[in-house]
C-alpha positions as CSV (number, residue, x, y, z in Angstrom):
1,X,-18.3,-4.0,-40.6
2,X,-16.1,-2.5,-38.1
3,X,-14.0,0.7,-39.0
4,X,-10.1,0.0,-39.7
5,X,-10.7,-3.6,-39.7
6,X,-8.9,-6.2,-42.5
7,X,-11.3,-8.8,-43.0
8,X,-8.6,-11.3,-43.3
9,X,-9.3,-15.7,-43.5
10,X,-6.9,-17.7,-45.0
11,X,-9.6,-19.1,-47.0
12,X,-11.0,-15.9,-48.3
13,X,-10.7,-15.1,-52.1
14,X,-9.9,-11.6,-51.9
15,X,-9.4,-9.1,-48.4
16,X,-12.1,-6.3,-47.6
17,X,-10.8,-3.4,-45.4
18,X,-13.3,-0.5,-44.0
19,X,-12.5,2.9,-43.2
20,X,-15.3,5.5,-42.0
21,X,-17.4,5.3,-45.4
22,X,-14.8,3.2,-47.2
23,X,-14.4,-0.1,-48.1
24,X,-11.4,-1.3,-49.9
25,X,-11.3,-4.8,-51.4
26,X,-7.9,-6.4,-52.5
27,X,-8.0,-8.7,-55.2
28,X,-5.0,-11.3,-55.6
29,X,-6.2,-11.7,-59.7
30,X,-7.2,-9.5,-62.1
31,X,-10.2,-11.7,-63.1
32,X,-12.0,-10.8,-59.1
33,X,-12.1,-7.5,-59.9
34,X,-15.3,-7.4,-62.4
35,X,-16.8,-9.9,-59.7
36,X,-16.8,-7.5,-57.4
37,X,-17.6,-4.7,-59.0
38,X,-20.6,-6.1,-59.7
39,X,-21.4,-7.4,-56.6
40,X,-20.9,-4.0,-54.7
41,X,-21.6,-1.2,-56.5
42,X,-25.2,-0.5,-55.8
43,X,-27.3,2.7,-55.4
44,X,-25.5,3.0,-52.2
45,X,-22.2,1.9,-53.0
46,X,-20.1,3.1,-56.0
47,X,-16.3,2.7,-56.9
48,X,-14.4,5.5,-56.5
49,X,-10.9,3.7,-56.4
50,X,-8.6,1.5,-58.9
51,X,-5.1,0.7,-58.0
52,X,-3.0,-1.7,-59.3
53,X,0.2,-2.7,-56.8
54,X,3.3,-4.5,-57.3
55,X,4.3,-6.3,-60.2
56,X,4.6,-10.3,-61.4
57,X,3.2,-12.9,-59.5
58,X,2.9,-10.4,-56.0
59,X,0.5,-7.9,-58.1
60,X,-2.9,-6.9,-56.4
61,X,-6.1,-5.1,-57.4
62,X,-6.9,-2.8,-55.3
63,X,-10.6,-1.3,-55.2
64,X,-12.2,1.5,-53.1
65,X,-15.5,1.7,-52.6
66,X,-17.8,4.2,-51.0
67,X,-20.4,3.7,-48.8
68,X,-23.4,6.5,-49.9
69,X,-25.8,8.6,-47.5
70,X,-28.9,9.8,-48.6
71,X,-27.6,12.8,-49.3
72,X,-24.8,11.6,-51.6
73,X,-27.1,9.8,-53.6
74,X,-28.2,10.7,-57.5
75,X,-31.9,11.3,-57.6
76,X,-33.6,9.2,-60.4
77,X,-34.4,11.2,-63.5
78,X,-38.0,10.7,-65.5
């Protein structure tokens, strides 16, 4: 991904933004949001973000992510 690019399609489900080690993905219905989750928090990659915008039928989801070096990483516990 490029940095300060809106991934942007008119097909596209929900819209994926990076910035330097973040990732935001805006969700146009509540139900994506567990979806994506899912799909992107990894040992790498962990939500540190939950907004909800706007209100009625314009409301979003908005989720930040962030992107993990191996410094930021937990260790694994015995």
């Amino acid at each position: 991904m490029k940095d300060g690019v809106t991934y942007n399609k008119p097909g596209n489900e929900v819209f994926v933004r990076s910035e330097g080690d973040l990732i935001y993905v805006i969700c146009s219905k509540e139900r994506q949001t567990d979806n994506v989750v899912s799909r992107m928090t990894t040992k790498n990659c962990k939500l540190v973000g939950y907004e909800e915008w706007d209100e009625g039928e314009d409301m979003k989801w908005i989720l930040k992510f962030a992107v993990l070096d191996k410094y930021d990483v937990e260790p694994e516990l015995n």
